[in-house]
N, C-alpha and C positions, 0 to 999 in steps of 0.2 A: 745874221742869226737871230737878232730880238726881233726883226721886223717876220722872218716866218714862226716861230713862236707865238707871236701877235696873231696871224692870221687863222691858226689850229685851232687857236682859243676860240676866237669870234666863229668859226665853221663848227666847232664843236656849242656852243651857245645857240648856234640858230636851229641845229639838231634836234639839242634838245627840247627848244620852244616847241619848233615843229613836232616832234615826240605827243611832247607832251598835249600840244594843241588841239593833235590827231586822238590822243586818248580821251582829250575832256568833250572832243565832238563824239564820239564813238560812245565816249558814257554818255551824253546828251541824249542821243538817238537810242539810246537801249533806256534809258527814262521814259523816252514817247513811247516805247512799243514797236520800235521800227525792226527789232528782232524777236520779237514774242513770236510769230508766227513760226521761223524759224527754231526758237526756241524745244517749242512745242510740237513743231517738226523733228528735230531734236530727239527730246525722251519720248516721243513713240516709235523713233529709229532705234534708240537703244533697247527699247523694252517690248518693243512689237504691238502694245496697248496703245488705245486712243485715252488720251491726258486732259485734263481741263484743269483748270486752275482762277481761284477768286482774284484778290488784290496781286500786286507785284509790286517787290520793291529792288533795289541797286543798288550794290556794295563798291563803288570803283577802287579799283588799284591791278595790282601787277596781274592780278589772275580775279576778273571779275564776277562777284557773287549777283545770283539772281533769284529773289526769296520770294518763292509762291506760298501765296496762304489758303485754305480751303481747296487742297487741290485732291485731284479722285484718278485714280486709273482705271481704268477699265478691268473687267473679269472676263474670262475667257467665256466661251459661247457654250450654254448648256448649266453656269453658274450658277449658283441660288441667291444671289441678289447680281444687280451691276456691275458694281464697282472690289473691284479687287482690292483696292486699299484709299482710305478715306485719308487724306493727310492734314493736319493742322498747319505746320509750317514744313515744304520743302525747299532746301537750299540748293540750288543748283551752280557750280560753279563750272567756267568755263576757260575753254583754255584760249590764250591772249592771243599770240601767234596766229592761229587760222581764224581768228574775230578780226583781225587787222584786216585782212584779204577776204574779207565776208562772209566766211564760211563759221558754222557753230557747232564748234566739238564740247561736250560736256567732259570734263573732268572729273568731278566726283558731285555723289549727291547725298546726300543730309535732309532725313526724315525724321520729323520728331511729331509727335501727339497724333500720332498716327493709329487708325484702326484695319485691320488687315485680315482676309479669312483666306484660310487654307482649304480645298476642295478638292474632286475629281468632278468631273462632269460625266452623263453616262456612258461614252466614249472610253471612260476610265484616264485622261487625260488631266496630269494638277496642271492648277493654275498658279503654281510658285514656278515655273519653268518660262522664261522669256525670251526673245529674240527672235517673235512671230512663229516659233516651233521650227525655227531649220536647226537647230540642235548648237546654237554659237553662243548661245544662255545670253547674260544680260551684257551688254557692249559699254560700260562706263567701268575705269578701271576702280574708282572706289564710292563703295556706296557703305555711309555710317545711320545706324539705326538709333533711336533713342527716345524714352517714354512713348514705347507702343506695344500696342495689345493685340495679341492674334488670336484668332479663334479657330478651331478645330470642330470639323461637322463631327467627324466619326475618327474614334479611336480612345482611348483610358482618358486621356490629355484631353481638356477640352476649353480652357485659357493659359495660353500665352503672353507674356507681360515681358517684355523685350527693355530691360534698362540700359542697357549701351552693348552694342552690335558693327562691328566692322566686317565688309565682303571686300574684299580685294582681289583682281588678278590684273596682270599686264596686259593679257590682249584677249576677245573674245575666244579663242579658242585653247588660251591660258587655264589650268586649273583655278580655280577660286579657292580661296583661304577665308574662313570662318572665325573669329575671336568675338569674345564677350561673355556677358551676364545676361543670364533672362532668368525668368519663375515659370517652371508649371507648377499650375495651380497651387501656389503657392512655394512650392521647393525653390529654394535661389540653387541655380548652378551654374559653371563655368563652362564654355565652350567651345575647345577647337576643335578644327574640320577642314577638310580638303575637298573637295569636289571636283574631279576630272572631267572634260570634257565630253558629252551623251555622243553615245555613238550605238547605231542599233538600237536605239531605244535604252540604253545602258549607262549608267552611272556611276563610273569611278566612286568609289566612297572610304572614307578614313576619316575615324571621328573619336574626341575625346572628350566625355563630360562626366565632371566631377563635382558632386555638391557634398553638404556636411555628411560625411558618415559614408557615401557612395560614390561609386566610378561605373560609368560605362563606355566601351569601348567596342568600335566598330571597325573592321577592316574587308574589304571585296569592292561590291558593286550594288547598285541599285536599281531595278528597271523601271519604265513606266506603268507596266501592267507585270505581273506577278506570273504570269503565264510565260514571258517571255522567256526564249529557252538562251544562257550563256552566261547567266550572270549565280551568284554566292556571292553570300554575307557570314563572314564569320563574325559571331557578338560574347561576351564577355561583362560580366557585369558582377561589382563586389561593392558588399553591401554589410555595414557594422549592424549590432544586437538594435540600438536604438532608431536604426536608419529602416531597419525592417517593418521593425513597428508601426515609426510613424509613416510610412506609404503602405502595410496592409491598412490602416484606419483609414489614412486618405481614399484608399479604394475602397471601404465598408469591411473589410475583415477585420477577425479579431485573429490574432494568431497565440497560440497555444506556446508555442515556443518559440524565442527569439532569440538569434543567435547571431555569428559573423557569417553572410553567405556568400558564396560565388558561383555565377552562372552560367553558364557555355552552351553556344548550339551554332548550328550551321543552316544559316536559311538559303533556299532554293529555289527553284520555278517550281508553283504548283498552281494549281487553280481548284477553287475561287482564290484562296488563299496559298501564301509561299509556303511550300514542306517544310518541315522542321526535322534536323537531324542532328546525331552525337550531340542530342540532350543530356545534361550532367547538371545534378543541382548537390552544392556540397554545403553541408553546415557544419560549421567550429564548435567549438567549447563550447556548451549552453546550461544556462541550470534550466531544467524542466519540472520543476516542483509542481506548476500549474496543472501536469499532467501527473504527476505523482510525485509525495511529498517525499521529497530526500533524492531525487532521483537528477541524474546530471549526466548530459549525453555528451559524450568525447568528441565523438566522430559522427556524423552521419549523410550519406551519401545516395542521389535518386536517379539512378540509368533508362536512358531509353534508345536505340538504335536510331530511333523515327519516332514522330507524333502519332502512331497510327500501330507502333509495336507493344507489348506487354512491357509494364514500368520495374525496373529491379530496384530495391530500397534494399539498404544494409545501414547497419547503424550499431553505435558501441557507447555504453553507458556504467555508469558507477551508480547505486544502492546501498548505501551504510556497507559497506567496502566490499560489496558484492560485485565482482566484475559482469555485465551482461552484453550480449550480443543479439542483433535482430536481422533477418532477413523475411521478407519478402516479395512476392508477385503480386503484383497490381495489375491492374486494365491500363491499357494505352493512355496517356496524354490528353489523346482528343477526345476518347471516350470519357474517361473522366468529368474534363470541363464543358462537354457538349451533351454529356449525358440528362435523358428528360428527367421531367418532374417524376419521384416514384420509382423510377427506376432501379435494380438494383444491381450493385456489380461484384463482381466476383472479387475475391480475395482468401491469400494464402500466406500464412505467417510460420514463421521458426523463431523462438525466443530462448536465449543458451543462457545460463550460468553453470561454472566450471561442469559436470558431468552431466548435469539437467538440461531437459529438454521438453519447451512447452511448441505442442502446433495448434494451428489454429488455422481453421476453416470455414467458409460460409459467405454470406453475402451484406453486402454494405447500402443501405439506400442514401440515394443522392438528394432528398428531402428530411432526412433525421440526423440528428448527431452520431455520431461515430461510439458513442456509449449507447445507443438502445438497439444496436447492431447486435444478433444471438449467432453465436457463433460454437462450431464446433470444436472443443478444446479438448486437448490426449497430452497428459502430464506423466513422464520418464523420469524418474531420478536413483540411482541409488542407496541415497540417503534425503529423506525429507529435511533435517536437520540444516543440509544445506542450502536450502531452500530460506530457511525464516531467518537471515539477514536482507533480501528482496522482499519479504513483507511484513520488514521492520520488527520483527517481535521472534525472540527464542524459541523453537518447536524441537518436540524430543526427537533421541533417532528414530527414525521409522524404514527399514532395507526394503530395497529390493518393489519400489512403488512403482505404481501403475496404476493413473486414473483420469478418467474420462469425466467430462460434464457439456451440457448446454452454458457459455459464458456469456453474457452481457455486462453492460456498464465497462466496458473496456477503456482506460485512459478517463474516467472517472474518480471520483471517491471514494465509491461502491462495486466491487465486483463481485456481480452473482452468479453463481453457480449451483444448475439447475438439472436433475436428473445425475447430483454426482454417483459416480461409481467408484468406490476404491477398492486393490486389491496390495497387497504387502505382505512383509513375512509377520506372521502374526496376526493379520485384519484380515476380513471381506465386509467392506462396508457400503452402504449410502444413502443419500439423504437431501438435502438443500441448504445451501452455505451461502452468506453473504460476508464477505470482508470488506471491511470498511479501512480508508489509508485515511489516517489523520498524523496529529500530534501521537492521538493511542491508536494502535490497532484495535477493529473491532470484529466479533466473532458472533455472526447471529444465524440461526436455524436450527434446522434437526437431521443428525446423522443415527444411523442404525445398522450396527455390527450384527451379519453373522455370528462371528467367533471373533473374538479380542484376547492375543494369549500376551498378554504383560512381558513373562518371560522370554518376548525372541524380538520386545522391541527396541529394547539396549544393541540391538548385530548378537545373539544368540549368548546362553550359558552365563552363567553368574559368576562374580571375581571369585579365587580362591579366597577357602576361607583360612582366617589368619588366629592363632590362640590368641585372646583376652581374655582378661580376668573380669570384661564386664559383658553383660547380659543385651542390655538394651542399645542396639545398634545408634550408630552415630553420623546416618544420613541428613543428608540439607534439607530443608525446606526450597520449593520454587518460589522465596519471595521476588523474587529480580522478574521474573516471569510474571508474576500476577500485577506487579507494582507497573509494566509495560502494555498492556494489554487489556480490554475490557470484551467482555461475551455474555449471551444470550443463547443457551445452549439447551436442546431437551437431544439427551444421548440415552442410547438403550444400547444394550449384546444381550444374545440372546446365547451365548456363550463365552463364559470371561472363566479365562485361565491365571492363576497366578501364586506362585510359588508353589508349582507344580499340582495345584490341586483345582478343579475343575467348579467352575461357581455359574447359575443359571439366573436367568431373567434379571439382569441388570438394569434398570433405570434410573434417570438422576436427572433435574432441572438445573442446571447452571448458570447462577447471575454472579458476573465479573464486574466492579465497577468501580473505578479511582482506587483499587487495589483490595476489594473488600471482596470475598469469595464465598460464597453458598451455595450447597449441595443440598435445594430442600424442593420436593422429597427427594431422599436416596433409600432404593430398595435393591434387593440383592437376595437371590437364595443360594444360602451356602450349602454343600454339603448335607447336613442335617437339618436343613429347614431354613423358611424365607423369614428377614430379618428388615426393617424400615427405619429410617431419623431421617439425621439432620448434620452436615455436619462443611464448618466454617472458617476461613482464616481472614483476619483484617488486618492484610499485609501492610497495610498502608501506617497502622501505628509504628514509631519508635521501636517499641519491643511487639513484633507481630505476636496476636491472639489469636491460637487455636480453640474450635470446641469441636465438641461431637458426641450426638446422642444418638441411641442405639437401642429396639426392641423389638425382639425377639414375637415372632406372631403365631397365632394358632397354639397347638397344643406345647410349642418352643421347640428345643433342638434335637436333634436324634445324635445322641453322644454315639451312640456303634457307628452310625455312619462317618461321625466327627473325627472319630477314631481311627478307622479305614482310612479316611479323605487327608488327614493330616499326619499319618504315621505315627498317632501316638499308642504308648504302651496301653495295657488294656487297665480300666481303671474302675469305671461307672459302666454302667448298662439302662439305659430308660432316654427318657426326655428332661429336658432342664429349659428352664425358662429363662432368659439372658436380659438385664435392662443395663444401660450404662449413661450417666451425663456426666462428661469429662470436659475438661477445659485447663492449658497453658498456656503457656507463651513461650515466644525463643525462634530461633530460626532454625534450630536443627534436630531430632525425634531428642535426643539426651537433655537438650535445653526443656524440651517441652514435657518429659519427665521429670525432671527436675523441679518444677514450678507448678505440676498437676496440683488438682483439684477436681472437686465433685464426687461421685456418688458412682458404686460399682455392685449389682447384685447378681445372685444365680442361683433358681429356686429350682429343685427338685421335687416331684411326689412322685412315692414310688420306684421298683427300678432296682439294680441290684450294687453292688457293691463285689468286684473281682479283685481287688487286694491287693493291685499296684498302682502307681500313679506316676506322672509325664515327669515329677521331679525324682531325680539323682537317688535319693534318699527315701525315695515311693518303698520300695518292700520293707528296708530297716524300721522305716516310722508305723507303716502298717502291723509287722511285730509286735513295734514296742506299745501300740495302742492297745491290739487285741492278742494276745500273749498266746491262745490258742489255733491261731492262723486264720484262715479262711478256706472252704471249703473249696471244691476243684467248680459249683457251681454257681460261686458266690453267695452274699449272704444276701436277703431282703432289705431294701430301704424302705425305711417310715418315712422319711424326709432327708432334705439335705439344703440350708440354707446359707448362704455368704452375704454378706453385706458390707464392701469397704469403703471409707468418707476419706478422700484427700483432702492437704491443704499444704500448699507452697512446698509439693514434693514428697510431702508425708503423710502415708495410707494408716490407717489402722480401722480393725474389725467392729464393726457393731452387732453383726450377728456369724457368729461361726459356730455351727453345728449341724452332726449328722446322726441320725435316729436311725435304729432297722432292729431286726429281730436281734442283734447281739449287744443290745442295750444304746447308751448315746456316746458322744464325744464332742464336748464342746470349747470352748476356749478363746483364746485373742492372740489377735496377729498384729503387727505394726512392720511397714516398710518404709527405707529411709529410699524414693528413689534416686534422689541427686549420689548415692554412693552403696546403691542397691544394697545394703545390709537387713538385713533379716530378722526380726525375734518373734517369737510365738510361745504360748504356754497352751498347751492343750490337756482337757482333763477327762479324761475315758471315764465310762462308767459302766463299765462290760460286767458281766454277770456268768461264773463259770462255776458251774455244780451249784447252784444256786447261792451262791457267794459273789458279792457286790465285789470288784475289784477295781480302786481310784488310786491310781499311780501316775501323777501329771506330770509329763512329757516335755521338755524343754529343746528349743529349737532357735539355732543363732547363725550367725558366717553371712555370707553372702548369699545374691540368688543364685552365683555361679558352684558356690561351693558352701551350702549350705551342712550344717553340724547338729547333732542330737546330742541330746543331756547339759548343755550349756547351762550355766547359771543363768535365771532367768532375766535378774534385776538387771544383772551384767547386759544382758544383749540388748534389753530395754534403752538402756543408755547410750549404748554405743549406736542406737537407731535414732534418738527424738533425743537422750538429753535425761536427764533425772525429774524434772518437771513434766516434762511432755509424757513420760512414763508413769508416772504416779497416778496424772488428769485422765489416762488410759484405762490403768487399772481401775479404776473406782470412778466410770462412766457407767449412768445410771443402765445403760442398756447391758453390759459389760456385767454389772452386778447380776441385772436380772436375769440373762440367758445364765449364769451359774447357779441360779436357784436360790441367790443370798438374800434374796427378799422376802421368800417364804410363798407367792399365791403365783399360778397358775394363769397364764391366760384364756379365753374359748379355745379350743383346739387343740388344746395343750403346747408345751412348749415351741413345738414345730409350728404352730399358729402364729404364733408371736415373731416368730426366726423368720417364715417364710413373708408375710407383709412385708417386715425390715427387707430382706433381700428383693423383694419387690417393688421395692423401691415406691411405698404405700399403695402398689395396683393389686385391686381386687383378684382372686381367684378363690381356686379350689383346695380344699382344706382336709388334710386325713382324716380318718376316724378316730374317735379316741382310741387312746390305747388300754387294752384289757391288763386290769389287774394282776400283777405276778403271784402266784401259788404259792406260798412258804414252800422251802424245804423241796421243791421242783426242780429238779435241773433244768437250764433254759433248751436244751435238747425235745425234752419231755412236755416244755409250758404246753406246746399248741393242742396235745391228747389230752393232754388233764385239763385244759379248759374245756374242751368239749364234751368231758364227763361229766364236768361241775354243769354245764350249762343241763345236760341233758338231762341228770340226777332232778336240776330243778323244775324242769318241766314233769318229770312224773309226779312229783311232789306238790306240782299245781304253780309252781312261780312262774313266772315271766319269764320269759326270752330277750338273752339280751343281744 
């Protein structure tokens, strides 16, 4: 038994020498070169290319390596250089087994520092396909790629940088398996693939590559030429906010909005190029500020049947909580991206928020930004109101709109609007509008009403009205409105309605700016006559400052018209000349009464006097002034001046009085407005059978519910305070419209009344007035002066 044990040993020893012997001559002779021929024979069997190769070195062991250095393959016939791939070091390994028995099968190959180009020849035939073209691709079961660079003639892609690359299959006519890292042009991605065996010109394909941010996915077939008819490629490709960006830039785009995308389409035989079909491009959540500020699309989605059909775009977005919706008809795909210089293409848009609806029509050139595009635009809503959360700023209601413009600057800063037309309930307007999207809204041009009725643009009719005990209404101010928005406005109506009464030729320049608001000039013909100022709020302070100044032009107002226009009782009869510069503060009309200030006058010459007036207490106080009434056709005015000075709420008179043939009546008023209380003393000086008659008039309560006979000092007080009343009564102007100074001014008292209420503006001044006749009744004055005059013209005197 030891002696055959012995003998196994020694037979398996001599084995192995011989093994071995046989492998160190076999490396020996692949040292000389005695298989490089075969070698080389070899990978141009595998690869159907003619091979060359600089130095060679030998790895010996189980499975021996054969490292060529400077070695080149061949390019397919028709290439644009030689050599298909330029190698630094390839490693060739072979398999042991059929090297024994002479023969050289390559096992796997190892390419490193390699330069490699990708082409078609004109034939249309790549030169990445090997095995001399009988369709069994490359014959080595594994080939590993690593630090090499490929080049691309044509296509987006145009370096390749290959940093580790494995092909694998079992047998020539095995699918091939793809894994690894490469960069285009920079992008590192990962990359598996399957490759089925060409058949027909036809290439199995299934492919997965995914780098930072992106995935693309491939699933069908591939052909050699694009023409060929059998083969589909379904692709799929998703792509993050960031991932978008940086491959529009890589490709020279800037993109407007970046968002999460996802791809789809179906490629097919076409020529030159594969069809493209069930095109779908979907984008995520996006903020879109770039294209308008505040603005954020939900949804948005881009259909096309085929590259060659009309594009469907729909899309959904948010606006400072405005929900919107978008649809459109685009041009084809191909028209699009293939369209010439200049060109322009059609387009058709729908843009919804809740019952609004903006179209938009016209054409787009393929040479200009998509903002200098003039487009036809037809604006539906309801309510405009619901509108100015989409362009960021509060707008009043406006029913029942309908309006057209020329729009450019779309998906700009700036949108103009050019030949607008508006029609609503209440308006026929238009003019030229620019809106500007910022941090503020901006409002520049000039629109021009028809007719502007105030009263129907609230949705029609005024709230019911409610009893108070106060007078002066208790509406807001639009500070939140002015403090959001800035404008640059010249607006006219050519008819403005408002509080049912009819007012002509309205103009007004409007500067809006960081909340500061001016209406200069504002002109306006009311009723009885055209009127111009100025008038302002600087919403922007703490406590917003109103002002407003107001005069009356031409010969001043037509009170009968005044009268008519605004329902009031009959009072005055002539023209009156109106000046005002007022100024408060507050946000709301009570606050700003409350805090007035400035200067109020209202001159009369001339004109008659019908013996009621707009206040409650018009006939009783007219009584109590002129004890004998008023005629059925009024009396004559000599004059009739008002002059009130506020300050932090409280008015009082500097000039009050009325002149005419039934003598004067002059007096002082003081208003408290913060609690509208009332007092006035008036002192008649009426003239009845020729008897002076001074019975002064006390007047107190409220504006709503104002009293006669009041103790005077009493109401004083209860208005300003016992100081404020005293500094009242015995104001030097105060004194002297009573006479208690003793002289006269030029024009007699009315001279004096009517500047004050003119607030120092020059005009026209009565005559004096004629000496009264002792013992005359004022009935009688106007005959017995014309006797007296006449008497003295016989007598040789003068005529006065």
């Amino acid at each position: 038994m030891r002696r055959r044990l012995r003998r196994a040993a020694w037979l398996l020893l001599v084995l192995m020498l011989l093994g071995g012997s046989a492998i160190a001559a076999l490396q020996a002779m692949i040292a000389r070169g005695a298989f490089t021929a075969r070698v080389d024979a070899a990978l141009e069997h595998a690869t159907g290319r003619a091979v060359s190769h600089g130095g060679i070195q030998v790895s010996p062991g189980l499975r021996p390596r054969i490292v060529l250095t400077d070695a080149t393959v061949a390019n397919i016939p028709g290439g644009s250089r030689p050599d298909f791939a330029r190698i630094g070091r390839l490693e060739v390994t072979l398999a042991l087994i059929p090297l024994l028995s002479g023969h050289v099968e390559i096992d796997s190959l190892r390419l490193a520092d390699a330069d490699l180009i990708l082409e078609r020849n004109a034939e249309g035939r790549p030169n990445w396909v090997f095995g001399g073209g009988g369709g069994g691709g490359i014959g080595v079961p594994t080939v590993d790629i690593a630090d090499t660079r490929i080049t691309l003639l044509h296509g987006p892609v145009r370096d390749i940088r290959v940093e580790r690359l494995r092909l694998e299959r079992e047998a020539p006519h095995d699918p091939l398996e793809l894994r690894g890292h490469v960069r285009l042009d920079g992008e590192a991605l990962t990359l598996n693939a399957r490759l089925g065996p060409e058949a027909d010109g036809i290439l199995p394909l299934a492919a997965d590559i995914a780098g930072d941010g992106l995935r693309l996915m491939l699933e069908g077939s591939w052909p050699r030429h694009s023409g060929t008819p059998g083969w589909a490629l379904a692709a799929e490709a998703e792509l993050n906010a960031a991932a978008a960006r940086r491959l529009a830039t890589r490709f020279g785009h800037d993109l407007p909005v970046a968002g999460p995308l996802t791809l789809k389409s179906r490629l097919a035989p076409g020529s030159p190029r594969p069809s493209i079909s069930d095109l779908t491009v979907r984008l995520g959540p996006t903020d879109a500020a770039r294209l308008l500020p505040g603005l954020r699309v939900t949804r948005a989605e881009l259909r096309a049947a085929s590259f060659d059909d009309p594009a469907q775009l729909s899309a959904q977005g948010v606006r400072n909580s405005a929900d919107l919706g978008l649809t459109a008809t685009l041009p084809s795909p191909r028209r699009m991206l293939e369209a010439a210089t200049e060109e322009a293409l059609p387009v058709e848009a729908t843009v919804i928020s809740g019952r609004s609806r903006l179209v938009l029509r016209g054409e787009v050139r393929t040479d200009r930004p998509l903002g200098d595009a003039v487009l036809a635009a037809q604006l539906t809503t309801p309510d405009v109101a619901s509108v100015g959360p989409v362009l960021g700023v509060g707008l009043p209601r406006l029913a029942g709109v309908t309006a057209e413009a020329r729009m450019s600057g779309l998906f700009t800063r700036t949108l103009r609007l050019r030949d607008l037309r508006l029609a609503a309930d209440g308006i026929e307007a238009d003019g030229n509008l620019d809106i500007g999207f910022g941090a503020r809204p901006t409002f520049r041009g000039d629109v021009s009403a028809r007719r502007l009725d105030l009263d129907r643009l609230g949705g029609g009719g005024s709230a019911p009205t409610r009893r108070t005990e106060r007078v002066i209404p208790d509406h807001p101010l639009p500070i939140a409105w002015l403090r959001g928005a800035d404008a640059d406005l010249r607006l006219s109506a050519a008819v403005l309605v408002a509080g049912g009464t009819t007012w002509r030729d309205a103009r007004a320049t409007v500067a809006l700016a960081g909340g500061r608001l001016t209406l200069d000039p504002l002109a306006v013909t009311m009723p009885g006559g055209p009127v111009s100022g100025r008038f302002a709020i600087d919403a922007a302070a703490a406590s917003p400052r109103t002002s407003l100044s107001i005069r009356s032009l031409g010969r001043g107002l037509d009170l009968s018209a005044m009268r008519r226009a605004f329902g009031m009782p009959a009072g005055f009869e002539g023209t009156a000349e109106l000046a005002l510069d007022l100024h408060g503060t507050g946000t709301t009309t009570r606050a700003l009464a409350a805090s007035l200030g400035g200067e109020l006058g209202v001159a009369m010459l001339g004109g008659r006097f019908t013996g009621a007036t707009a206040l409650r207490i018009g006939p009783h106080l007219a009584r109590a002034l002129m004890p004998r009434g008023t005629p059925a056709d009024g009396l004559a005015l000599r004059c009739l001046a008002i002059r009130l000075t506020a300050e932090a709420g409280l008015a009082h008179s500097q000039a009050l009085l009325m002149e005419g043939e039934f003598g004067k009546i002059e007096g002082s008023l003081a208003l408290n407005l913060r609690d509208e209380t009332i007092a006035a003393r008036l002192l008649p000086d009426v003239r009845v059978l020729g008897v002076t008659v001074r019975a002064p008039v006390a007047v107190g309560g409220t504006l709503a519910d104002p009293r006669i006979g009041v103790e005077p000092g009493a109401a004083f007080a209860r208005v300003a305070g016992d100081t404020v009343a005293n500094r009242l009564w015995r104001s030097s102007t105060v004194e002297f419209l009573r006479g208690a100074t003793g002289s006269t001014p030029p024009g007699g008292d009315c001279g004096a009344a009517l500047t004050l209420a003119r607030l120092g503006r020059g005009g026209a001044m009565p005559e004096a007035a004629a000496t009264p006749i002792p013992l005359v009744p004022r009935e009688l004055q106007g005959a017995a002066q014309d006797v007296v005059r006449g008497i003295g013209g016989l007598l040789g005197g003068r005529r006065r």
